[in-house]
N, C-alpha and C positions, 0 to 999 in steps of 0.2 A: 588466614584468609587468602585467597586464591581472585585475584580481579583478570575481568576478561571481556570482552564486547562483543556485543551481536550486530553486526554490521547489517543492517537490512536494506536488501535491493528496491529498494519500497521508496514511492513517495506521497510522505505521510506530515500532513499540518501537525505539530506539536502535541495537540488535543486528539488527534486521531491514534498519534505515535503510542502516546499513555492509555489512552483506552483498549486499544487494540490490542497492544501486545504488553507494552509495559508492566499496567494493572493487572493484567492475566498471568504473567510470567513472576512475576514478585510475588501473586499470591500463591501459585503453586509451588516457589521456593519456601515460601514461609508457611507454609500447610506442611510442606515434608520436612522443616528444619535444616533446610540447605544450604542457604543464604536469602540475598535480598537484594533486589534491580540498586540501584545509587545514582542514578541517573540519565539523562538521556541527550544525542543534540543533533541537528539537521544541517545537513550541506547545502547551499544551493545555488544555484549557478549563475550567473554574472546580473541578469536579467531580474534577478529572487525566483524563481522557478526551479520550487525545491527538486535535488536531486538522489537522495536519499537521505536516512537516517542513522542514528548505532543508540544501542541503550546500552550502557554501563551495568555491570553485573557482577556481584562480591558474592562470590561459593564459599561454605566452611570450608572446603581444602579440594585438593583436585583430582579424588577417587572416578574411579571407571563409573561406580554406583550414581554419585550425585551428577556426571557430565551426562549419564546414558538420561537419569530425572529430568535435566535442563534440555536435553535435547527431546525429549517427550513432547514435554511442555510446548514446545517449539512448531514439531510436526502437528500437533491437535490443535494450534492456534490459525497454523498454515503461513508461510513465507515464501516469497517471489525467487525463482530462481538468480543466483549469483548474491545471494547471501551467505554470511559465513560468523562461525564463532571463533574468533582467536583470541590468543592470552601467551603469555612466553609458555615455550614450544608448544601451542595448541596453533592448528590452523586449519576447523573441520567447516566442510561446506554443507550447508540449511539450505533447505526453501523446494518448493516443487510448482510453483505458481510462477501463472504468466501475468506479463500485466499490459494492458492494452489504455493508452491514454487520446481520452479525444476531446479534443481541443476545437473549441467552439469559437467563432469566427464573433468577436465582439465590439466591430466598429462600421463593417460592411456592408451589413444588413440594411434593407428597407426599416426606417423607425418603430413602424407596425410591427414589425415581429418582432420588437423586441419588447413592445407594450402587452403584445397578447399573447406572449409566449413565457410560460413559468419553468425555468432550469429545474425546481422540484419535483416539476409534475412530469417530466424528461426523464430524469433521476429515477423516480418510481417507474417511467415504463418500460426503461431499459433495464433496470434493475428483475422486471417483470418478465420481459422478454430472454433473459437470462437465465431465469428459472433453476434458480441452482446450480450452476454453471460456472458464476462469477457474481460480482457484485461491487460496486463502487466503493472503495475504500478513505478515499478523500478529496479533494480539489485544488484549486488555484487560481487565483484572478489575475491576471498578469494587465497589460497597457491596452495591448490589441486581442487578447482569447481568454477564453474559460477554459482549464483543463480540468476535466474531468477522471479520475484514478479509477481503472477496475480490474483486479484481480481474479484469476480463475484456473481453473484447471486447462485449459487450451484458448489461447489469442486467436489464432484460425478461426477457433467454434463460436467463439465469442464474436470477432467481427461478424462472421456469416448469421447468427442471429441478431447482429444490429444490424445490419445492411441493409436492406429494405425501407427497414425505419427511417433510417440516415438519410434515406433522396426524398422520405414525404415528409420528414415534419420539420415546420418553416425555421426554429431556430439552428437544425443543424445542418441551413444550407453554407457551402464554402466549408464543411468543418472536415478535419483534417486528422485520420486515425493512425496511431504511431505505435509501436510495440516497446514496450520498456522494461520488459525482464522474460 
């Protein structure tokens, strides 16, 4: 066996980690007889404001055939730039995705907006306004903000189709857009 980790520049709730990629990348190793994920665990930073993740990964051996499989798997899943697969002497870099996290202002607000304002219904219309672009990949509730995770093929294009949104609708007044990968 061949152990190796997929470091991903990603910030991903546990539940998201496994759905995402985990579950997808185990079954495509055990569909082609290659191996099998063995685990997975998240960094986060001082605050709990995860900062990325790595999923644990046992290859039957360390052929060119089964690294090119695992990196397949990888590319058609989709991963945030500044990911990488390493394992002794392996250290190849993944990911083509950016990630744009916006952080929702959770203590500043007028009460009303936060009575009649639904994070889901937000979620869906950025996720809408995105249109295939990007799409939220996870969250975090922190003391004072909501962070919001979404991944895409350009952070630029992505904030410039949230932008507009971002100055009308009342819970994402004060929120604050960061680029994370």
């Amino acid at each position: 066996m061949y152990a190796l980790t997929l470091h991903l520049n990603a910030r991903l709730r546990p539940l998201d980690r496994g759905d995402i990629y985990e579950d997808p990348i185990g079954a495509a190793l055990e569909k082609n007889g290659c191996g099998y994920v063995s685990g997975g665990g998240t960094m986060q930073d001082v605050n709990g404001e995860i900062m990325s993740c790595d999923i644990e990964i046992c290859l039957n051996n360390k052929s060119t055939d089964i690294l090119r499989r695992l990196q397949n798997a990888i590319q058609r899943i989709g991963a945030p730039k500044g990911s990488f697969l390493r394992g002794d002497d392996l250290d190849i870099p993944v990911g083509t995705l950016e990630g744009l996290a916006l952080y929702l202002n959770g203590k500043d607000l007028p009460d009303e907006v936060y009575k009649s304002c639904d994070v889901n219904d937000l979620i869906e219309k950025l996720d809408s306004l995105l249109d295939g672009l990007g799409h939220m990949y996870s969250y975090w509730y922190g003391p004072d903000d909501t962070a919001l995770y979404f991944y895409g093929t350009s952070f630029d294009e992505m904030k410039e189709r949230m932008g507009e949104f971002l100055t009308e609708y009342p819970l994402c007044q004060k929120c604050k857009v960061k680029r994370i990968s």
